[in-house]
C-alpha positions in Angstrom: 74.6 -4.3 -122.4 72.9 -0.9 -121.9 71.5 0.4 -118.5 67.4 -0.3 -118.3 67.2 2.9 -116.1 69.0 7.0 -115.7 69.3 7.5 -112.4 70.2 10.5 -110.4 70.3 11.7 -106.5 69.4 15.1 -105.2 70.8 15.9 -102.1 68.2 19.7 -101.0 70.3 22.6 -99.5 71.3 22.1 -95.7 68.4 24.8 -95.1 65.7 22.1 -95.9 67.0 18.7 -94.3 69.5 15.9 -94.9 66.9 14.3 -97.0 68.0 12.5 -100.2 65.1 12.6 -103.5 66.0 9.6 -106.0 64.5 9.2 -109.4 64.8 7.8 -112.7 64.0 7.5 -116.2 63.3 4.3 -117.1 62.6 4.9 -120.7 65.9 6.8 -121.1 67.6 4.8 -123.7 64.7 4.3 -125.8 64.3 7.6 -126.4 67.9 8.2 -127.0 68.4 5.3 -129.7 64.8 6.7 -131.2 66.4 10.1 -131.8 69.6 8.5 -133.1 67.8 6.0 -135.5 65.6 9.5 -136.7 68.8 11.3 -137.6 70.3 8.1 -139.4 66.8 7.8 -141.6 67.3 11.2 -142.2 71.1 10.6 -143.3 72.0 13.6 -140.6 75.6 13.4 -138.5 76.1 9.6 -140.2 80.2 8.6 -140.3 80.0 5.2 -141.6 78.3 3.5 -144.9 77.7 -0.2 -144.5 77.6 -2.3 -148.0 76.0 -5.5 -147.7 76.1 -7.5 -151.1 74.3 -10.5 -151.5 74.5 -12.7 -155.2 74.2 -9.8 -157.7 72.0 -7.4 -155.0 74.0 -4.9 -153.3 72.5 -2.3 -150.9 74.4 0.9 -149.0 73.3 1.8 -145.7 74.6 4.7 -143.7 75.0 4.8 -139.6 76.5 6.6 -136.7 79.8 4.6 -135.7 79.4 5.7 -131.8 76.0 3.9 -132.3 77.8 0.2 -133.2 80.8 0.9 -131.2 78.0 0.9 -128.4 76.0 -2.3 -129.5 79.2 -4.4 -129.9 82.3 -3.7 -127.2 82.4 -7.1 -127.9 86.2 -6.9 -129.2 87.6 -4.2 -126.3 86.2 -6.8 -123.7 87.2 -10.1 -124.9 90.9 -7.8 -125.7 90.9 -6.5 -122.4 89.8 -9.7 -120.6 92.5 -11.5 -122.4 95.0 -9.2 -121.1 94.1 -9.7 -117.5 94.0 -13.9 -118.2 97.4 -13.7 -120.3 95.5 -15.6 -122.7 97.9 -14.1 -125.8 96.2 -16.2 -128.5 93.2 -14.4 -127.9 95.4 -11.3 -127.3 96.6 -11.8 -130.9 93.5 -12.7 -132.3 91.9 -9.6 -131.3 95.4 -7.3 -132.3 95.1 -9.0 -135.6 91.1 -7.7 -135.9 92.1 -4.3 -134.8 94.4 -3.7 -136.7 92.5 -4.4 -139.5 90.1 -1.8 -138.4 92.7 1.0 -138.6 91.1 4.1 -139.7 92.1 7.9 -139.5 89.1 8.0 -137.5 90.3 5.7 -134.8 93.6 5.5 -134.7 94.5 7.8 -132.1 92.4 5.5 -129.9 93.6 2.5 -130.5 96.9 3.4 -130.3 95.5 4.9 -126.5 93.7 1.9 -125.5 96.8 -0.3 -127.0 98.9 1.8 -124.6 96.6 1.6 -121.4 96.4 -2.4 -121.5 99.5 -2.9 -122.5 99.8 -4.3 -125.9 103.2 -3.4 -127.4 101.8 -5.2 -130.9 99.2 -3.4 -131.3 100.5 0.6 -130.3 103.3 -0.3 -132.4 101.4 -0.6 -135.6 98.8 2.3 -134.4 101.9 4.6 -134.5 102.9 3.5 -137.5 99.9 3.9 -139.4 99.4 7.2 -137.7 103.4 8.4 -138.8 103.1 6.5 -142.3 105.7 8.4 -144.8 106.3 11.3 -142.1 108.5 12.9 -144.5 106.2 13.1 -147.2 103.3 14.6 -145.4 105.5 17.4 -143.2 104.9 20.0 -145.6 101.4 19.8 -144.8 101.6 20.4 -141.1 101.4 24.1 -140.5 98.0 24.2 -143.2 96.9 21.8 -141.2 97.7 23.2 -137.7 96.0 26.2 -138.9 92.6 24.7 -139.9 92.9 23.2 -136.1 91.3 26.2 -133.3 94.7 26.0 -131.4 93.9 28.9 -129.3 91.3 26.5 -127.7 93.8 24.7 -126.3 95.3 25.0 -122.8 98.9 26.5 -122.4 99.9 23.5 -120.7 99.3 21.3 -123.6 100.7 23.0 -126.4 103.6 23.4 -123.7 103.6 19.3 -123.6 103.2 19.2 -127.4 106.5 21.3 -127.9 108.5 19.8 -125.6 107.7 16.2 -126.6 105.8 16.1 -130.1 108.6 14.5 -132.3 107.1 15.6 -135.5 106.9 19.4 -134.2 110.6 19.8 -133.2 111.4 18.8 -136.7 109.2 21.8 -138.0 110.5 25.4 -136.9 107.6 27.2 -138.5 104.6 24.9 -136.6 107.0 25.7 -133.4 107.1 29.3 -133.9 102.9 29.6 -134.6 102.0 27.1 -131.6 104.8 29.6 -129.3 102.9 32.5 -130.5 99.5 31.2 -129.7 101.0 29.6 -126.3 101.9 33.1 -126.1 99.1 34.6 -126.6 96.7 32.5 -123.9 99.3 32.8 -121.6 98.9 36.6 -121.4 95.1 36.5 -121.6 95.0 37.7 -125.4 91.4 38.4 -127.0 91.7 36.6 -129.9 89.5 35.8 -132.8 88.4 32.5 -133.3 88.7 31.3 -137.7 86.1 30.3 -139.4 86.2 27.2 -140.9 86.6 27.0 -144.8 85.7 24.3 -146.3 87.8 22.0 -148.3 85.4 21.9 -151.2 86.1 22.9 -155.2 84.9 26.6 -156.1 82.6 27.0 -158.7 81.2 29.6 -161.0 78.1 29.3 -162.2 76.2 30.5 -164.7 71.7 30.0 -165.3 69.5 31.0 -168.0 70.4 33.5 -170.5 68.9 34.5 -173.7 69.9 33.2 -177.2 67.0 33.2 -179.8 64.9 32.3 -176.8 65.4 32.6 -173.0 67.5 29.6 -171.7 67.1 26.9 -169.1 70.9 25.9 -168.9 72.7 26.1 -165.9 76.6 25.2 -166.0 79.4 25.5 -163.5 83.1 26.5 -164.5 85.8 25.0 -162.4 89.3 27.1 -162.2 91.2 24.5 -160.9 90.6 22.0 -163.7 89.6 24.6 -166.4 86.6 22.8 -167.2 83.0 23.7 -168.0 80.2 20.8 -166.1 76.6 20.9 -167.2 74.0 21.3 -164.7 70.2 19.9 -163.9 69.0 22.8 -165.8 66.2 25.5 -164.7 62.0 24.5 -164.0 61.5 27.6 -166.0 64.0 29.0 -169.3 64.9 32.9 -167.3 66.2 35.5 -169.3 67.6 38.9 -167.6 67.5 36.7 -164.4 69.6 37.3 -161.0 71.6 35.3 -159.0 73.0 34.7 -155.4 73.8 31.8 -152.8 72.7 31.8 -149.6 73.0 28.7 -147.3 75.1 27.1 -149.4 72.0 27.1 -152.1 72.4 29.1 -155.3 69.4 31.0 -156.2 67.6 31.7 -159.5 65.5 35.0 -159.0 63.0 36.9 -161.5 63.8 37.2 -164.9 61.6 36.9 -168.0 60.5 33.8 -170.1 61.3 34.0 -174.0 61.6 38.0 -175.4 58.6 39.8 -174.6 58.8 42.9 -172.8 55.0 43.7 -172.6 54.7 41.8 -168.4 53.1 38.5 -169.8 56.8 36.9 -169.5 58.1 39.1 -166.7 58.5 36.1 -163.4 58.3 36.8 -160.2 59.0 33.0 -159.2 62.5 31.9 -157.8 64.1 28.5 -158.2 66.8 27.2 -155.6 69.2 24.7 -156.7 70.7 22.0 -154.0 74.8 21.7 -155.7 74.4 17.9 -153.5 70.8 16.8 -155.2 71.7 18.8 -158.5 68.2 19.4 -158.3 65.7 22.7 -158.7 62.9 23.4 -156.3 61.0 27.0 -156.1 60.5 28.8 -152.8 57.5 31.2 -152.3 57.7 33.2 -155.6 58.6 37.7 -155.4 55.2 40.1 -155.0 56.6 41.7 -158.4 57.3 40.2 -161.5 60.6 41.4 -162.2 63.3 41.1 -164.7 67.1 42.8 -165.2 66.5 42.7 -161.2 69.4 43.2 -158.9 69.8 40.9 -156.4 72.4 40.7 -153.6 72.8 38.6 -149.8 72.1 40.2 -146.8 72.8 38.9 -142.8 71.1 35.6 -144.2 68.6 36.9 -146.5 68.4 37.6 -149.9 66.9 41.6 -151.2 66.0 42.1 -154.6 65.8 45.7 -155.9 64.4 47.3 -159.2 64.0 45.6 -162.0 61.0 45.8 -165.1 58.0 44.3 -164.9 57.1 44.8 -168.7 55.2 48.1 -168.2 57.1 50.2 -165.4 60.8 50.6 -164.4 60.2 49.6 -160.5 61.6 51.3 -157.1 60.6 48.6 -154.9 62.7 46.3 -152.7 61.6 43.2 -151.3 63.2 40.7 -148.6 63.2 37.4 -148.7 63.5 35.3 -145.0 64.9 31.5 -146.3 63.8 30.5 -142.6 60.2 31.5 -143.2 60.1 31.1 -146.9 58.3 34.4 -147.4 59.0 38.1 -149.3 58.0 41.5 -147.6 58.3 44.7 -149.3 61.0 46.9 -146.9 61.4 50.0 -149.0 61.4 52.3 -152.3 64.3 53.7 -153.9 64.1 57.2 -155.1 63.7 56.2 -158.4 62.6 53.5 -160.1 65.3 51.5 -162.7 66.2 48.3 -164.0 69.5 46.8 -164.7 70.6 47.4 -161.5 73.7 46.8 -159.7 74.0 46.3 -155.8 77.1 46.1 -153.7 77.0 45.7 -149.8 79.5 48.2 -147.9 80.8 48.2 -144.6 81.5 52.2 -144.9 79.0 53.8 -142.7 76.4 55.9 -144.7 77.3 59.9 -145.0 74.2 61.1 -146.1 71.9 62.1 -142.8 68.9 61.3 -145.1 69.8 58.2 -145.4 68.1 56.2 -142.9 64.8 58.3 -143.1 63.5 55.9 -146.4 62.4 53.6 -143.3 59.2 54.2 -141.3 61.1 53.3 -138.1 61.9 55.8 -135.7 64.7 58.4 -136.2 66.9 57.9 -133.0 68.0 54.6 -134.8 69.7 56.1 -137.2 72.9 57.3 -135.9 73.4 53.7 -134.9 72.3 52.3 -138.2 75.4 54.6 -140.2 77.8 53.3 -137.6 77.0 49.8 -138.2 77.0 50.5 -142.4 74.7 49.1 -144.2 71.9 51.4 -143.6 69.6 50.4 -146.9 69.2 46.9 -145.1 69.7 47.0 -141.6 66.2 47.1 -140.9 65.2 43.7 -142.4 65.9 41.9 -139.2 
């Protein structure tokens, strides 16, 4: 089923001979289906969920479809040798199984390999599940056109697409964006590849808080649905806390536990919350306890500035690296204060003084207020 060995020949340069060096890796596919079975223990890249229910036991196991497709080809052969043989009830049999199998994540293919062998059956009902209430879904075409990078594409098959695609001629709108963006690669455009946003509800949320005590609560607020969901709530009740997300991870930061304002309930510790776990865990904790901090996100890091820490209005700023899970200390303001409010600006910095609040050399500067950002650049 699976070749024992990867082979490969190495024919050297004319300059050293006509010789030919062979070798292999015989343990090759081991190691591959190692990696693949370490990435579906770890639930990472899997497509498919298998239930298996047995009496009143019922278990879920997640896989990598490319990984069965490869350890049963049973169906395309048997399909394909049926062809060759004219044996149609076997033809049928396996048309019948395939179809079944119809999935918007195969059935491009199938319709393909119907096509190559042959099988009128069996591209037929491809298409159709592929076209299913046409009418219905056309609306949807240029939003979805334009979550697809069409300007990776080659100008000859966008050409093909508008000559031929039935679904585009019907659709002036997707036909003028796809003759724009033919346009565009066929006169060498520079263009800016989209990022991708995901399809996923917005939420607001809201941690902590103070009422009689300080709180624990954490709750979302959808817009689309107008609702209000409650939330795994915090390790530790924060009062006069800050928040940000970063990596898709919305973070808890500082903050004070119940009223005090003499430093014994002044936190430096910071909580993370996983939105797919709806779980807390802490990360490596500030090197100031800090509360009515201010907080914002940074080229992938999170800096906090400010804050009290129950004796002294601070001017500190700390840094906080999610990769190394550690905080360093990466300037003073010129004052100290708490209740602070940050915003990131993409206006270069006007004042020349500007950039000296960092101990790196002066002949970065110019660069840094042409960039923006000057407080944080340096943080790299």
């Amino acid at each position: 089923m699976y070749a024992t060995e990867c082979q490969a020949e190495v024919t050297p340069s004319h300059s050293n001979g006509n010789r030919q060096f062979h070798y292999s890796l015989a343990d090759h596919t081991k190691q591959a289906f190692q990696i693949m079975n370490e990435l579906r223990l770890g639930q990472q890249l899997c497509d498919v969920t298998l239930r298996v229910k047995y009496h009143e036991v019922q278990a879920d196991f997640v896989a990598h479809k490319v990984v069965l497709a490869s350890s049963s080809p049973c169906v395309i052969h048997v399909m394909n040798g049926a062809v060759m043989y004219q044996m149609d009830s076997v033809v049928k049999a396996c048309c019948d199984f395939l179809i079944q199998q119809l999935d918007p994540s195969n059935a491009i293919g199938i319709a393909s390999f119907a096509e190559q062998i042959g099988c009128e059956e069996l591209h037929q009902k491809a298409r159709e599940y592929i076209y299913y209430d046409c009418e219905n879904r056309r609306p949807y075409i240029q939003a979805l056109l334009r979550a697809v990078r069409c300007h990776s594409l080659t100008p000859n098959f966008l050409k093909l697409q508008l000559q031929r695609c039935e679904i585009l001629r019907g659709d002036t709108r997707c036909q003028d964006y796809l003759a724009q963006i033919f346009q565009d690669l066929t006169l060498h455009k520079l263009t800016r590849p989209q990022g991708r946003i995901p399809n996923v509800p917005q939420f607001i949320y809201v941690a902590g808080g103070y009422f009689r005590q300080s709180l624990n609560f954490l709750e979302a607020y959808n817009p689309m649905e107008g609702e209000w969901l409650s939330l795994a709530p915090l390790e530790v009740p924060r009062s006069g806390l800050a928040g940000c997300v970063l990596g898709g991870l919305f973070y808890a930061v500082g903050g004070r536990n119940n009223g005090g304002y003499d430093g014994r309930d002044q936190l430096n510790s910071v909580e993370k919350y996983d939105v797919e776990k709806d779980s807390w865990s802490f990360v490596a904790p500030m090197k100031h306890r800090r509360s009515a901090l201010g907080v914002t996100v940074h080229q992938g890091k999170i800096y906090v500035l400010g804050g009290y820490d129950g004796n002294t209005f601070l001017d500190s700023v700390e840094c906080y690296d999610p990769a190394q899970d550690t905080w360093t200390e990466v300037t003073r303001m010129m004052s100290g204060r708490s209740g602070v409010g940050v915003a990131i600006t993409m206006e270069p910095c006007r004042k020349t003084q500007c950039g000296s609040i960092f101990p790196e050399k002066q002949k970065d500067e110019n660069q840094d207020r042409q960039k923006g950002n000057c407080i944080f650049s340096k943080c790299n």
